[in-house]
C-alpha positions as CSV (number, residue, x, y, z in Angstrom):
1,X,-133.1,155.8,6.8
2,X,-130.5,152.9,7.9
3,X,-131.4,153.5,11.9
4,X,-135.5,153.2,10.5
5,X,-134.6,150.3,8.7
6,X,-133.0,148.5,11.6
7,X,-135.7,149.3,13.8
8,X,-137.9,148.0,11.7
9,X,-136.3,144.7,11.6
10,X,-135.6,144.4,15.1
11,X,-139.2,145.3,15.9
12,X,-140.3,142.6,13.1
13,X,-137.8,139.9,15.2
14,X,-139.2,141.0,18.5
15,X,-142.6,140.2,17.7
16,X,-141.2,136.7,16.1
17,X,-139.9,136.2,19.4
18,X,-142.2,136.2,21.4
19,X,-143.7,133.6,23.7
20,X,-147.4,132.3,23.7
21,X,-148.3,134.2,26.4
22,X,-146.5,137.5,25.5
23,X,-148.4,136.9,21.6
24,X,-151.7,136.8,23.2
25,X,-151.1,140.0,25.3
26,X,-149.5,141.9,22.2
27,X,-152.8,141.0,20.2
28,X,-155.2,142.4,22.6
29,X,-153.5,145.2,23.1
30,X,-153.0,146.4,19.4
31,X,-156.9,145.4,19.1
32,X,-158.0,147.4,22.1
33,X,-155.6,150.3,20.2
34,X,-156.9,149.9,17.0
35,X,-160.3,150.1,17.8
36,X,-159.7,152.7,19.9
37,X,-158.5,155.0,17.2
38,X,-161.2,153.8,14.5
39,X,-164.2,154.4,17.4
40,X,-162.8,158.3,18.1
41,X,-162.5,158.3,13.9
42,X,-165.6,156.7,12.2
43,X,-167.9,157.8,15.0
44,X,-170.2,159.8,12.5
45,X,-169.6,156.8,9.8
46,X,-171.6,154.6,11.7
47,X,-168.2,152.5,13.3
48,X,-169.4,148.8,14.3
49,X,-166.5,146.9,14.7
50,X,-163.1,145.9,13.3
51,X,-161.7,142.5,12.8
52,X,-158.3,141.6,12.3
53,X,-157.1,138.3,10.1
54,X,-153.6,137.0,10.5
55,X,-152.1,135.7,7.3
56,X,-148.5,134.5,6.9
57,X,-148.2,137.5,4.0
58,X,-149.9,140.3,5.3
59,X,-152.3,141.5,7.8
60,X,-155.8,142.0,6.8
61,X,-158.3,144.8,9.2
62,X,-161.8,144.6,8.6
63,X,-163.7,147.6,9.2
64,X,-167.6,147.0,9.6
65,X,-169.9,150.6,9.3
66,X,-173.1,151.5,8.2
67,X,-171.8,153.9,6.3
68,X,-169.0,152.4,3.7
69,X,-169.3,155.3,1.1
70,X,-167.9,157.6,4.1
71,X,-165.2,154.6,5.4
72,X,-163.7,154.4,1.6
73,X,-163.5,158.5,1.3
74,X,-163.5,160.2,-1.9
75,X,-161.3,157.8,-4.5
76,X,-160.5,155.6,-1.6
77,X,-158.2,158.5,0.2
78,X,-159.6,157.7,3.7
79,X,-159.1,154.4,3.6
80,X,-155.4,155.2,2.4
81,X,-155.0,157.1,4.8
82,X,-156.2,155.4,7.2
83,X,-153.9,152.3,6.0
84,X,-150.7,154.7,6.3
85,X,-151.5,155.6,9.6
86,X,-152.1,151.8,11.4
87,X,-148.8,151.1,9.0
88,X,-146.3,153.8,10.8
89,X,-147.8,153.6,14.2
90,X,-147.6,149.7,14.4
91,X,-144.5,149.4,12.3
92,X,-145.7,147.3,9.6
93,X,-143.8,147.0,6.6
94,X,-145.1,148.5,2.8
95,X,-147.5,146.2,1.6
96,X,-148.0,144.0,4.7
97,X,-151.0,145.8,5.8
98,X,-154.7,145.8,4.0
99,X,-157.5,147.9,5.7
100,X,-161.0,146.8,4.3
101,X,-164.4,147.9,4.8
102,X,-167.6,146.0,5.0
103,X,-171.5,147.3,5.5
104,X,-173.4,146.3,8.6
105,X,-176.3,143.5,6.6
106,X,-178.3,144.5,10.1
107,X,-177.7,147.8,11.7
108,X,-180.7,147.3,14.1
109,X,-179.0,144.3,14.9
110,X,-175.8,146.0,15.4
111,X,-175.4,147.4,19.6
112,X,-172.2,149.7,18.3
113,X,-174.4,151.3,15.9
114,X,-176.9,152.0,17.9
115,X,-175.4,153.6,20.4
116,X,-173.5,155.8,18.0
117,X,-176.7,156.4,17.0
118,X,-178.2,157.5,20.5
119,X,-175.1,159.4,21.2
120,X,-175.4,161.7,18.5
121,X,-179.0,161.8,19.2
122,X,-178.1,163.8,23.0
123,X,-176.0,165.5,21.2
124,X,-178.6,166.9,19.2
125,X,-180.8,168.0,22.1
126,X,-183.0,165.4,21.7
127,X,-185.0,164.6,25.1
128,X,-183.7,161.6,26.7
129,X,-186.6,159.0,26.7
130,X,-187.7,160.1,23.3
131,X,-184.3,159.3,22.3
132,X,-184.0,156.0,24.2
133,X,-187.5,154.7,23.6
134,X,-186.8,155.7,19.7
135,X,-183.7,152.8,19.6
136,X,-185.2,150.4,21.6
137,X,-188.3,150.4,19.1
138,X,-185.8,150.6,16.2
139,X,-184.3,147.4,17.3
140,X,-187.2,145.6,18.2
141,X,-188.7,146.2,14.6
142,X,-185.5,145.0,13.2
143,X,-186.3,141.5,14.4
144,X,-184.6,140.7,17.8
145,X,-185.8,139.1,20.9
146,X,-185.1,141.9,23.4
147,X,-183.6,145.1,24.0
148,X,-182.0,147.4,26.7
149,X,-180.8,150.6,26.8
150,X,-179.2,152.5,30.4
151,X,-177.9,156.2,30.1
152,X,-176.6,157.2,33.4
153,X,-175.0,161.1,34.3
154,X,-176.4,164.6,34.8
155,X,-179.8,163.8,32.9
156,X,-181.6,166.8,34.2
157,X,-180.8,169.0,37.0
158,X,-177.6,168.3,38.9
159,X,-178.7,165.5,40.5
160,X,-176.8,162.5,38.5
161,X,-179.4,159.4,38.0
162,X,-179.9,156.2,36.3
163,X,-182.4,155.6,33.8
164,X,-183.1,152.2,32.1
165,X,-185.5,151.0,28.9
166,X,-186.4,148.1,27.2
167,X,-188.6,145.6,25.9
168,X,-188.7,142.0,25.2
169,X,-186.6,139.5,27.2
170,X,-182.9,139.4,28.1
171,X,-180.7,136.4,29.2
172,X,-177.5,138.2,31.1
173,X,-176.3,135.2,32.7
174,X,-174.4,131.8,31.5
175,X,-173.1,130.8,27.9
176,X,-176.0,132.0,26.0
177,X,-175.7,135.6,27.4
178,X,-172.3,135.6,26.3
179,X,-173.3,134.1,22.7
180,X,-176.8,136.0,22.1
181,X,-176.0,139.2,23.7
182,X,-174.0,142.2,21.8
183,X,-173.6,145.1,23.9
184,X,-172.2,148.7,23.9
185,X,-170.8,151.6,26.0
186,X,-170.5,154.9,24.3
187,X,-169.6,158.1,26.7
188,X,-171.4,161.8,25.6
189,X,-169.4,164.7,26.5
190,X,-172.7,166.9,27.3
191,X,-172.3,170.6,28.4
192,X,-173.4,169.4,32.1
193,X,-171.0,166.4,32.0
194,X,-170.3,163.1,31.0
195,X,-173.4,160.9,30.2
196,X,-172.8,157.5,30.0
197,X,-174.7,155.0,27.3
198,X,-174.9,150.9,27.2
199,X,-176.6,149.4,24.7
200,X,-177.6,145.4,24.5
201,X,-179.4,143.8,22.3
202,X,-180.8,139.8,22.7
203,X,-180.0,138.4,18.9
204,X,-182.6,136.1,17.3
205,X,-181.5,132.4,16.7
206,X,-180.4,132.0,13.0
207,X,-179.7,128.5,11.7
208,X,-177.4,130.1,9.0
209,X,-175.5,132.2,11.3
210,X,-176.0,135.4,9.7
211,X,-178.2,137.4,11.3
212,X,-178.2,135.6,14.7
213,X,-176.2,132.6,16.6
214,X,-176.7,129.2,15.0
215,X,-176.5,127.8,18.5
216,X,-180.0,127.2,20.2
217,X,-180.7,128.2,23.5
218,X,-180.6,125.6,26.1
219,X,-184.5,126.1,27.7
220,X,-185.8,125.9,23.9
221,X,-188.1,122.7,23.6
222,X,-189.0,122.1,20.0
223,X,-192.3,120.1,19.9
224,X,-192.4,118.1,16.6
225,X,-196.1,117.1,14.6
226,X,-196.9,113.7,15.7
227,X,-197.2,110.7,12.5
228,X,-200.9,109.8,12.0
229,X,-201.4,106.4,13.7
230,X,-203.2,104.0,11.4
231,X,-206.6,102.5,12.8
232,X,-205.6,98.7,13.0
233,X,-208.9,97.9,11.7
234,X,-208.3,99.2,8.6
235,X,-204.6,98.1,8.4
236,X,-206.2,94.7,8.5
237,X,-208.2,95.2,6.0
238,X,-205.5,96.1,3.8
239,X,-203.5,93.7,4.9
240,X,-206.0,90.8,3.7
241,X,-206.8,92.7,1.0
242,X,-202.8,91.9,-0.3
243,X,-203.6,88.6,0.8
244,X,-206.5,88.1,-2.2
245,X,-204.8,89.8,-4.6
246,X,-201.3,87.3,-4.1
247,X,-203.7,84.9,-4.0
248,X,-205.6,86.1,-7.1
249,X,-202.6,86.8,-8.7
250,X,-201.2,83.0,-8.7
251,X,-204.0,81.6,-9.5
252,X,-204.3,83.5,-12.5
253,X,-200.5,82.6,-12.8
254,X,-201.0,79.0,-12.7
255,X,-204.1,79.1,-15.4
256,X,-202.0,80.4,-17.8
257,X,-199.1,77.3,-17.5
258,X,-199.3,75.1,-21.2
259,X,-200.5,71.4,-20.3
260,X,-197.9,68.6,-20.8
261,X,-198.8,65.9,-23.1
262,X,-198.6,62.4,-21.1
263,X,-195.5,60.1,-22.6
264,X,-196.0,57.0,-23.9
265,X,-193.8,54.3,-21.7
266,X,-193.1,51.1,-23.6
267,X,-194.8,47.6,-22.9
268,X,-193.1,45.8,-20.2
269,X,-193.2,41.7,-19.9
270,X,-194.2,40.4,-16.9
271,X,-192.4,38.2,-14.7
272,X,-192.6,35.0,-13.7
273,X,-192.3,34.5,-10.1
274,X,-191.8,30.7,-10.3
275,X,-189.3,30.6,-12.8
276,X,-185.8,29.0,-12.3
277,X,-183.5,31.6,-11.0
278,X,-179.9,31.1,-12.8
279,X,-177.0,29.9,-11.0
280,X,-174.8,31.9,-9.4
281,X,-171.6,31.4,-9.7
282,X,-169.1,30.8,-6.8
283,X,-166.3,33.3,-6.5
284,X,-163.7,30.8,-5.0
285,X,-164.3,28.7,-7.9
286,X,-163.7,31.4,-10.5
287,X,-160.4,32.5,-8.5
288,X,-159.3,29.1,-8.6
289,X,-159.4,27.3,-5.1
């Protein structure tokens, strides 16, 4: 118990230690492991995806599926399980790992789902383009802009081949076919051989983000509606239509103003121009000079 314990801690300072670039590297790999181990076990669930959020108290796996009901287990005892076995494996301590799991809003949507889907499908002994043209016209009715499917192996004889379906457009290339483009690879174990499955699917453009990218394609030209232009005849009628009714308006105003009675100014006497002006007197003889 003390030797578990310690190894414990010294794995927990290990991964404390590490550089940027070592972090990185340690991340993908327990991804690429983790969903390793969740494709081989959820396969019949309907298995789309894990994501995996860092906290500073614990660790929190999302598990997306089509099937939750089967994910969570009778009483939860898959997931439990499935939370013990991610614990000892990746030396996690009690508590500081939290599996969850979430349902697929889209599965037609969803490449990983549908190539589960097609898998099981050959499995089945289902023909091969019946199977095929099946998912590509499952996706395409569940709203997206294109679809492709390519199973490549011992199709029918021993003679291995490629085939390839699909419908709508595809962009492959650039940012966008990075962004609008999920894709999946899914290998059938088939009495003949190994028959090889990828699956990509051209998302719609959602503004919201949920069912699609809320980034618009680069080539996408939206054309607004034009404003209706107003005939300048008309606009000048209107215009000097305001014009009469300002006009109107004060005149009215100024019809309505009380009328001042005129003041009465008292009588003035007139002046007599020839009249003797009175003296003026000197200032140097006032001041005394």
């Amino acid at each position: 118990l003390v030797r578990s314990q310690n190894q414990t801690t010294m794995s927990a300072a290990r991964r404390s230690r590490l550089s940027t670039k070592r972090k990185f590297v340690a991340d993908g790999v327990f991804y690429a492991e983790l969903n390793e181990l969740l494709t081989r076990e959820l396969a019949e669930d309907g298995y789309a995806g894990v994501e995996v959020r860092t906290t500073p108290h614990r660790t929190e796996i999302i598990i997306r599926a089509t099937r939750t009901q089967n994910v969570l287990g009778e009483k939860g005892q898959r997931i439990r399980e499935l939370t013990s076995v991610v614990q000892k494996r990746f030396d996690f301590a009690d508590g500081a790992v939290e599996l969850y799991a979430e349902r697929v809003q889209n599965r037609g949507l969803c490449a990983q789902a549908q190539a589960e889907s097609l898998k099981f499908k050959l499995l089945g002994g289902l023909a091969v383009r019946r199977a095929c043209y099946g998912v590509v016209r499952f996706v395409m009715e569940a709203s997206a802009k294109g679809c492709e499917v390519i199973v490549t192996g011992k199709l029918r004889g021993q003679r291995a081949k490629a085939m390839k379906f699909g419908d709508g457009y595809m962009i492959k290339t650039g940012h966008a076919g990075k962004v609008y483009t999920d894709e999946a690879v899914r290998h059938v174990l088939m009495r003949q051989g190994v028959v090889g499955i990828k699956v990509k699917i051209m998302l719609p453009h959602d503004p919201k983000g949920q069912v699609g990218p809320k980034i618009p394609l680069d080539d996408v030209v939206t054309i607004m509606e034009p404003k209706e232009e107003i005939d300048p005849a008309a606009l000048l009628a209107q215009q000097q239509a305001a014009a009469a009714a300002a006009a109107a308006q004060q005149a009215a105003a100024a019809g309505q103003m009380p009328l001042m009675a005129p003041q009465t100014m008292a009588p003035q006497t007139p002046v007599d121009p020839n009249a003797a002006m009175p003296p003026v007197e000197d200032p140097n003889v006032a001041a005394g000079f």
